[in-house]
C-alpha positions as CSV (number, residue, x, y, z in Angstrom):
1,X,85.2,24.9,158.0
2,X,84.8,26.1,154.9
3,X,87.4,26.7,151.3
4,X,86.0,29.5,148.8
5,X,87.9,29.2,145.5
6,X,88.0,32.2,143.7
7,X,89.6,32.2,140.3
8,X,88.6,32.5,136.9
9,X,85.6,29.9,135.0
10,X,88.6,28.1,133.7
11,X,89.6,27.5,137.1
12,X,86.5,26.2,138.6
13,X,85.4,24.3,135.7
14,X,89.1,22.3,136.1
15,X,88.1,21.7,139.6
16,X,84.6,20.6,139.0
17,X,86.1,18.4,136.1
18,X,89.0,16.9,138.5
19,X,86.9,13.9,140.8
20,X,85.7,13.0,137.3
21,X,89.2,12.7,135.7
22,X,90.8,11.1,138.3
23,X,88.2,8.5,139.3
24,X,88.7,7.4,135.1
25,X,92.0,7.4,135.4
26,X,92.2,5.2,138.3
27,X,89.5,2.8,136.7
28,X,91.2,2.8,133.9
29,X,94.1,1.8,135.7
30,X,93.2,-0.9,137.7
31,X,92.0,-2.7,134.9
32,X,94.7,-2.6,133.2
33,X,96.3,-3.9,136.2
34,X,93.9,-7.1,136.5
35,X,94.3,-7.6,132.8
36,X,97.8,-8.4,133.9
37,X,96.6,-10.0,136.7
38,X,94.6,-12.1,134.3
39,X,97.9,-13.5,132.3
40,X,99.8,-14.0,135.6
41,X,96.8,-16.3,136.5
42,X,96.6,-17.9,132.9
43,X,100.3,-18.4,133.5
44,X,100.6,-20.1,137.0
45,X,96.9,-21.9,136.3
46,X,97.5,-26.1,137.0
47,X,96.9,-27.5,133.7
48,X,96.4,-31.2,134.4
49,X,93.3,-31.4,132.1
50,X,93.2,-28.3,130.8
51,X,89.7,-27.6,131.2
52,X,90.3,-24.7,134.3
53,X,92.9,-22.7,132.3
54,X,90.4,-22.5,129.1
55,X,87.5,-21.4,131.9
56,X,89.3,-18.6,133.9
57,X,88.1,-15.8,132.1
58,X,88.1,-11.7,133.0
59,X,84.7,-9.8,133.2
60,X,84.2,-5.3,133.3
61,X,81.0,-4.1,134.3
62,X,82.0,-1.0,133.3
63,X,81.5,0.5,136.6
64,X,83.7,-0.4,139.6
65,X,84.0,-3.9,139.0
66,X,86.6,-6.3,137.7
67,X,86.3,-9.9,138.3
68,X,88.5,-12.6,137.5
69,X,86.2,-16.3,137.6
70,X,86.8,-19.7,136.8
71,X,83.4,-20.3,134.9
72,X,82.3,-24.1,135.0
73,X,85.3,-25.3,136.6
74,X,83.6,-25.5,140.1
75,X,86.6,-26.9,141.4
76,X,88.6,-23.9,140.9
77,X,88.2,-22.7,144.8
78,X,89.6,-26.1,146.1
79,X,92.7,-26.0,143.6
80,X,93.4,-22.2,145.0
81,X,92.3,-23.3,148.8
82,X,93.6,-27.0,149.2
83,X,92.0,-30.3,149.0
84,X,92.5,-34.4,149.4
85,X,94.8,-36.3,146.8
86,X,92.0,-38.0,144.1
87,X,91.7,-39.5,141.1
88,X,90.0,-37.4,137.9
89,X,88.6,-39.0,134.7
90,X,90.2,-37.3,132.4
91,X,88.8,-38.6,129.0
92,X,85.4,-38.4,130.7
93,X,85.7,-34.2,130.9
94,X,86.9,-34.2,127.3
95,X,84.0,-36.2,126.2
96,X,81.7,-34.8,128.2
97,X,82.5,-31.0,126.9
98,X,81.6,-32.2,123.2
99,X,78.6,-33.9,124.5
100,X,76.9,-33.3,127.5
101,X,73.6,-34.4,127.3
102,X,74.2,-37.5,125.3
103,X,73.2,-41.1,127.0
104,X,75.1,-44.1,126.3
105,X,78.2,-46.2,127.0
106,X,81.4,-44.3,128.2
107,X,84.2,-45.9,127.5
108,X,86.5,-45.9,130.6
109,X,88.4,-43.1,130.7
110,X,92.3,-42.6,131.6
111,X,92.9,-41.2,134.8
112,X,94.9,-38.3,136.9
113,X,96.0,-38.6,140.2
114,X,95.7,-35.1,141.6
115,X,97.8,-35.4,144.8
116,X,97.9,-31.4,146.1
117,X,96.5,-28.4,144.9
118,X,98.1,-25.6,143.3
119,X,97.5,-22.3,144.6
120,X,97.5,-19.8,140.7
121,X,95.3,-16.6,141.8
122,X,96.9,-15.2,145.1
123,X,100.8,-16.1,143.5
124,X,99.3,-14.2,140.3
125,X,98.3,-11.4,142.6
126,X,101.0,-11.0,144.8
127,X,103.1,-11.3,141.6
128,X,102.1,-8.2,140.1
129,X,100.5,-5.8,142.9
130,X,104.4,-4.3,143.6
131,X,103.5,-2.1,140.8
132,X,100.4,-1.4,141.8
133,X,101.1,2.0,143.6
134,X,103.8,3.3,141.1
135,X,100.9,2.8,138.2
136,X,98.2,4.7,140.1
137,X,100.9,7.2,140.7
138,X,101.6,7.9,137.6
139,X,97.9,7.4,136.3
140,X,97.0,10.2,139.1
141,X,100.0,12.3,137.5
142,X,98.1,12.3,134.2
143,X,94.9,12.7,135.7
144,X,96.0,16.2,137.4
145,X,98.2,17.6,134.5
């Protein structure tokens, strides 16, 4: 099957224009949409040292990806996806963060018990995807008018 369009250049050139416009839009859009992700996840993020929240951070390629990462804290994945109750050495992460390759003495540091995790990236997404279709609606809107 084939659709002829036959109108005037203005016409076509909207047409030809139109995949362009709306796939900007919609890019546009959903970043927007993870940047609020973003300060859902800053929001909801355990905080017992402190160290996640300051490494969750928000990254545009520029293309078709968004990602949203916890950086250096590796445990990040087992305070989303569970764990077992354990201790952490809290004044050890603090030291260690000023100087990491230093040798010496530590002195012993206080410590967290960390009993169960605390899911902060699905709650921050289901949080905010509700408006997820009304905002590509409307960016869709602007992108055909």
């Amino acid at each position: 099957m084939n659709i002829t369009i036959k109108g005037d250049k203005e016409a076509m050139a909207y047409l030809a224009e139109l995949p362009k416009k709306v796939a900007k839009v919609v890019f546009s859009e959903s970043s927007d949409f993870m940047k609020d992700v973003y300060s859902n996840i800053l929001v909801m993020v355990p905080r017992d040292t402190g160290f996640l929240a300051s490494q969750i951070n928000i990254t545009n390629d520029g293309s078709k990806t968004i990602t949203i990462d916890t950086g250096d804290a590796y445990y990040g994945i087992f305070q989303e996806l569970g764990f077992t109750g354990h201790t952490i050495p809290v004044g050890y992460i603090g030291q260690h963060q000023l100087s990491p390759n230093t040798p010496g003495a530590y002195t012993l540091p206080p410590f967290a018990y960390v009993s169960k995790n605390t899911p902060f990236i699905e709650p921050a997404f289901n949080a905010a995807i509700s408006q997820l279709n009304p905002r590509l609606d409307m960016a869709l809107t602007r992108a055909i008018s």
